[in-house]
Structures are given as structure tokens and as C-alpha cells.
C-alpha positions in Angstrom: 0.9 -12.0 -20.8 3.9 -11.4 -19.2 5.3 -7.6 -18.1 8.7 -6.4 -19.6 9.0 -2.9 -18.6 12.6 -1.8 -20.1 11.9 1.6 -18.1 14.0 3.0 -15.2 10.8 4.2 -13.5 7.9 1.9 -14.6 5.8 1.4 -10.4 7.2 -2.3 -9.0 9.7 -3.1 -11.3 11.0 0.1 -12.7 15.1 -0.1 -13.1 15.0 -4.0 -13.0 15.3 -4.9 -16.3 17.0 -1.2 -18.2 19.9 -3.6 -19.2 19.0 -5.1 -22.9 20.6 -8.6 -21.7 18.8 -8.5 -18.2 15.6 -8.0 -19.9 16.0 -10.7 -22.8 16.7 -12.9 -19.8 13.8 -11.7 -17.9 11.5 -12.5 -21.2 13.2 -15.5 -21.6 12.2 -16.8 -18.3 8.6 -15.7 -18.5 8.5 -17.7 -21.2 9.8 -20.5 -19.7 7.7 -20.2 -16.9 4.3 -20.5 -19.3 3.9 -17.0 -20.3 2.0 -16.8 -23.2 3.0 -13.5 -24.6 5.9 -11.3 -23.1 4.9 -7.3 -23.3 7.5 -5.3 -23.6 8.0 -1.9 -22.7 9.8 1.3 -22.7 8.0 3.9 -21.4 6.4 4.2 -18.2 2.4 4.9 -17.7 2.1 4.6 -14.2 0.3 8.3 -13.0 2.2 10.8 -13.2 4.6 9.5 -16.3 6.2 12.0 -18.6 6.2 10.5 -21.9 9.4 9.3 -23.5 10.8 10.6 -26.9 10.4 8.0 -29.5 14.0 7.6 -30.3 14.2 6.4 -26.8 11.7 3.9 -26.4 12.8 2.4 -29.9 16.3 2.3 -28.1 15.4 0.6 -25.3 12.4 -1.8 -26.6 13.8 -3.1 -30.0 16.9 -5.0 -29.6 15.4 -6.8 -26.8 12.1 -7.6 -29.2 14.7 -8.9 -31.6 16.7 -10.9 -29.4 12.9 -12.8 -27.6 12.1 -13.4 -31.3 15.2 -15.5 -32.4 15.2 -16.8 -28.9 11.9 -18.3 -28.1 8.6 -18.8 -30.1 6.4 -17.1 -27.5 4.2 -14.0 -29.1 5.8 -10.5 -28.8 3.8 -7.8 -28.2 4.8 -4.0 -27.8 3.5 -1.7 -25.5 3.0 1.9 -27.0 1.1 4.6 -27.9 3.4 5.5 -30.7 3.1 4.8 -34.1 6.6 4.8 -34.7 7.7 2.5 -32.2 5.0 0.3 -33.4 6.2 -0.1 -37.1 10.0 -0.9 -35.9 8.7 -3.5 -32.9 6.4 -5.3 -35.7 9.4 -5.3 -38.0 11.6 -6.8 -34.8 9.4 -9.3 -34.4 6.4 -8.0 -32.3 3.2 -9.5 -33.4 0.4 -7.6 -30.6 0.5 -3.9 -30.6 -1.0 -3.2 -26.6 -2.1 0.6 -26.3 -3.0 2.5 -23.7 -4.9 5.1 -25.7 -7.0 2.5 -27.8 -5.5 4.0 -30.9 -5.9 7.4 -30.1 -2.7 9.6 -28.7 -0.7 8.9 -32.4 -2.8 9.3 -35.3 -0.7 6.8 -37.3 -1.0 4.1 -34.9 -4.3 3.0 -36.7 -2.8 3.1 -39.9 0.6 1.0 -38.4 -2.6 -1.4 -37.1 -4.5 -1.9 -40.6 -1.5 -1.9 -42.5 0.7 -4.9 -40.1 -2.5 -7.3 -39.4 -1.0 -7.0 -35.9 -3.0 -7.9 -33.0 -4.4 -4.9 -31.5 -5.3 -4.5 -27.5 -8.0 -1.4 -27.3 -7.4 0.0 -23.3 -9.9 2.4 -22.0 -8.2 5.2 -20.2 -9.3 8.9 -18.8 -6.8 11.6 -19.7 -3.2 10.7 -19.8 -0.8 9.1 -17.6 0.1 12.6 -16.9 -3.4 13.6 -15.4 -5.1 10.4 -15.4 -5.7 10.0 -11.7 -6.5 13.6 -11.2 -10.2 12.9 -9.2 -11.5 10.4 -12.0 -15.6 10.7 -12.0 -18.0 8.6 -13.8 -21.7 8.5 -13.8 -21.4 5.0 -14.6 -18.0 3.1 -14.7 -19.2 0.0 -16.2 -21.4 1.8 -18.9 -19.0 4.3 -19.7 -15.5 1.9 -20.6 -17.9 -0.5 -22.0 -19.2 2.1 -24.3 -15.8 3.6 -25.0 -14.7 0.7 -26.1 -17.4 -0.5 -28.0 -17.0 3.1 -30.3 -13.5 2.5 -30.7 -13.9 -0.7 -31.9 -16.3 0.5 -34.5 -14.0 3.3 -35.4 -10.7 1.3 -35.6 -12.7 -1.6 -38.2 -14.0 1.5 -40.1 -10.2 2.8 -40.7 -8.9 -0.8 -42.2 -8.3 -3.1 -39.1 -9.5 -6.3 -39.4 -12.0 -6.8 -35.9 -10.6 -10.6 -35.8 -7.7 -8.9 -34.4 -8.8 -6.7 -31.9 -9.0 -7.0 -27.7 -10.0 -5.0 -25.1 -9.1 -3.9 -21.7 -10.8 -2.2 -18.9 -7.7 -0.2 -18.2 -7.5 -0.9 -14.7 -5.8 1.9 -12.9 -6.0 4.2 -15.8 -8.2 6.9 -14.4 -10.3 5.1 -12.3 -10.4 5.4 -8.4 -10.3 2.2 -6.1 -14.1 1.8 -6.1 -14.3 2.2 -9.8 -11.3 -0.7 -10.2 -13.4 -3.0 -8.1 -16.4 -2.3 -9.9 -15.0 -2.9 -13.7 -14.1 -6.3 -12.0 -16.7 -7.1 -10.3 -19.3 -6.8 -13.9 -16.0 -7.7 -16.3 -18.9 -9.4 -17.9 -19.9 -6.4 -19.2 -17.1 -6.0 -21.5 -17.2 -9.8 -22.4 -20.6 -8.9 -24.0 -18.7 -7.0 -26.6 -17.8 -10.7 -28.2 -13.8 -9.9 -28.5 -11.4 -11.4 -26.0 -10.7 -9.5 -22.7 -7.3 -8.4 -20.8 -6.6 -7.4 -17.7 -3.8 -6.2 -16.1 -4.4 -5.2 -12.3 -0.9 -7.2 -11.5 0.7 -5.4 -8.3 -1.5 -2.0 -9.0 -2.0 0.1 -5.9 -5.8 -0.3 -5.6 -4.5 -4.0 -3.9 -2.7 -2.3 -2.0 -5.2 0.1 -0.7 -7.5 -2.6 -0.1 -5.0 -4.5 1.7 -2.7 -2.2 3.0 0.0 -4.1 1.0 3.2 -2.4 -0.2 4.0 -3.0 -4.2 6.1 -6.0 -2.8 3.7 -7.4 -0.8 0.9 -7.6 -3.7 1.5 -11.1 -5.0 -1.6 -13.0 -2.9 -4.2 -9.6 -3.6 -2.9 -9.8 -7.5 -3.7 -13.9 -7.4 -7.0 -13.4 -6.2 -8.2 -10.6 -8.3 -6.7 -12.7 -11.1 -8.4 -15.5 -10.3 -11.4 -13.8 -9.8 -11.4 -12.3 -13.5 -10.6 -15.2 -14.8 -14.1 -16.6 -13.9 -15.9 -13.4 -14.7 -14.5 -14.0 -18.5 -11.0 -12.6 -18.6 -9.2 -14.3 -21.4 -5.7 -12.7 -21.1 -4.5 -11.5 -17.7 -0.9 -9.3 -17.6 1.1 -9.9 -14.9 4.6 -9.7 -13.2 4.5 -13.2 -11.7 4.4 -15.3 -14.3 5.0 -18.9 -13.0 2.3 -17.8 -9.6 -0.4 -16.7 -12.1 0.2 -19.9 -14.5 -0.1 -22.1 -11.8 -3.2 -20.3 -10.3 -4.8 -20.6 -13.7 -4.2 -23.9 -14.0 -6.0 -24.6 -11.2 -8.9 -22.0 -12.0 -9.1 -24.1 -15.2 -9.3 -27.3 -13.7 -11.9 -26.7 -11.0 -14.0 -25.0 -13.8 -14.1 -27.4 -16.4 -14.9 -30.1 -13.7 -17.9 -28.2 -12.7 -19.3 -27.7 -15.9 -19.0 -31.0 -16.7 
């Protein structure tokens, strides 16, 4: 899954792609690099985000939804918490709605969900992006997303959404502290046990960088390995930045893998 932030202030590539024709590029070229899905964007959850009015983010994510769709066959998805930004990207084109809030900050969203058949990614995160890193605590990282996600699965499939088209994600980043990130990683297994498919997205996020001492430019080996690592603990759809890097790691992940099993 390839990143499209169309945000000025997004945390590595914030500003890059505001331009609709820059970013239909952009997309474009993920696409032709081997991304499987292109996720675009308008509004920035990094920590600390102030949320965008929905006019806005319709502005900025729509016409470039519309313009990937007659321009390459690769799946669309939309990244929102909105249910109104939802409804238009689906009727751009968009065919995955990715939220944040797992269905939770709009209460149409579910509703938008049942009623498109869309694909749905479920993310587990603590607060908002407003507050979200303000001293996360768990008593049990692993236990706690896993079971978070596990009841809003059963809640979105008890609203109308078929559970053939749901996902989940450990919400790396998203309220969790650097020892929680590694942890979620470390027993992604846990959230495979929930029998839907698994994302990830830890692409650039500062807890490399803390671990490394890498600057957000500097994160592309520290994001390969920790993709490459979840991709053998059961990740089946990692969201990156790097698109052609991460293919080609995965490739070789795939390779190695299927020779040792058989």
C-alpha cells in the first residue's frame, strides 16, 4: 500500500505532493513501481494534527482519486475518519476506506461502510491525533489492541458490514510509545489470530528513528527491516513511502520463504 498524503504537513512528506497533478503523478508511479494499493490522503494524523474541515480534505483528496482511477487499475483507497469524505472518494473511485478510528470518530462512517461494500481497514488508536501520544500506558499492549480490535470487528458486522471486507491494523505510532511499537511487532501474531488480514504501516515513523538515531530521511534501511520483519510475523499489507525498496524487499522475503517451506 502505497502513501499519498495530499497534506501540507503530513511528518516526511508533508508539502510534497499538495499539487493535484504532482500527486496523481506520485500515485501513478507507485503504481508503476508494484504498489498494490495507493492511499490517499488529506489530512494529517501525525501527533499533534488539528483535523481538517471536510470541505477541505474532499478538495484536496477527490480529483486526484478520480484522476488514479481513469489512469491506472491499481485499488484506491481513502484515508479518513470522515463519513463524508468517504461517500465522495468511493463515488471517485476509491474502493478501501483506511480509518484511523476503526469506525468510530464519524458516526456515519459505518453506515458509508455497510452501505458501499467497501473494503474497510479497522486501526487501533489511543485518543486522537490531537492527544494520542500524551504518556500512552497499557497494562498489556498486545492484549489490549488485539482486544480492541477484535470488539470492533464484532460491532462493525453487527451494524451491516460484511466481515469478508474488513482488516486490521496495530496502529503503529498511534498512541503507543517506542517499547509498545516494538512489542505489537514483535507478537503481530497476535492480531493474525483474529483470522482477517493484517496492515502495518510503521514506514519512516519516528520510533525507527529513536531506535536508530535516524532523522525522517534517513529511515529507509530501519523501515525495510521492520517491514521485513512483519512480513514474516504475518503482515499481509504493509504501507509504505518507498514503494519500489519495499516491493523489491518483499520479493525477496517471499522467495526465501516459500523455499524453506518447501
Amino acid at each position: 500500500m502505497g502513501i499519498l498524503n495530499v497534506t501540507p504537513d503530513s511528518f516526511s512528506d508533508g508539502g510534497e505532493h499538495l499539487d493535484p497533478d504532482e500527486a496523481v503523478a506520485h500515485g501513478l508511479g507507485m503504481a508503476g513501481e508494484g504498489a498494490d494499493i495507493v492511499d490517499v490522503g488529506g489530512e494529517s494524523t501525525r501527533p499533534g494534527a488539528a483535523e481538517v474541515p471536510e470541505e477541505e480534505e474532499v478538495r484536496r483528496t477527490v480529483p486526484v482519486i478520480e484522476a488514479l482511477t481513469s489512469g491506472t487499475d491499481t485499488i484506491i483507497s481513502i484515508d479518513t475518519m470522515k463519513a463524508g469524505v468517504a461517500r465522495q472518494a468511493i463515488a471517485a473511485g476509491a474502493s478501501i476506506i483506511n480509518d484511523v478510528s476503526a469506525l468510530t470518530h464519524d458516526p456515519g462512517m459505518v453506515e458509508v461502510a455497510a452501505e458501499s461494500g467497501a473494503g474497510v481497514v479497522l486501526m487501533h488508536m489511543l485518543g486522537t491525533p490531537r492527544t494520542m501520544q500524551d504518556s500512552p500506558e497499557y497494562d498489556d499492549v498486545v492484549a489490549s489492541v488485539r482486544d480492541y480490535l477484535a470488539a470492533r470487528v464484532e460491532d462493525v458486522v453487527a451494524a451491516g458490514v460484511d466481515r469478508e471486507c474488513l482488516a486490521v491494523d496495530p496502529g503503529i505510532g498511534f498512541g503507543k510509545t517506542v517499547k509498545h511499537n516494538v512489542r505489537l511487532l514483535a507478537e503481530l501474531r497476535a492480531l493474525a489470530g483474529l483470522g482477517l488480514p493484517v496492515v502495518v504501516g510503521l514506514s519512516r515513523k519516528s520510533f525507527l528513528g529513536k531506535l536508530t538515531g535516524c532523522d525522517v530521511g534517513e529511515r529507509l534501511a530501519p523501515s525495510i527491516a521492520a517491514l521485513a520483519f512483519s512480513v514474516l510475523e504475518g503482515a499481509n499489507v504493509m504501507r509504505v513511502h518507498d514503494v519500489r525498496e519495499s516491493r523489491a524487499a518483499i520479493t525477496v522475503i517471499e522467495a526465501l520463504a516459500d523455499r524453506r517451506e518447501n
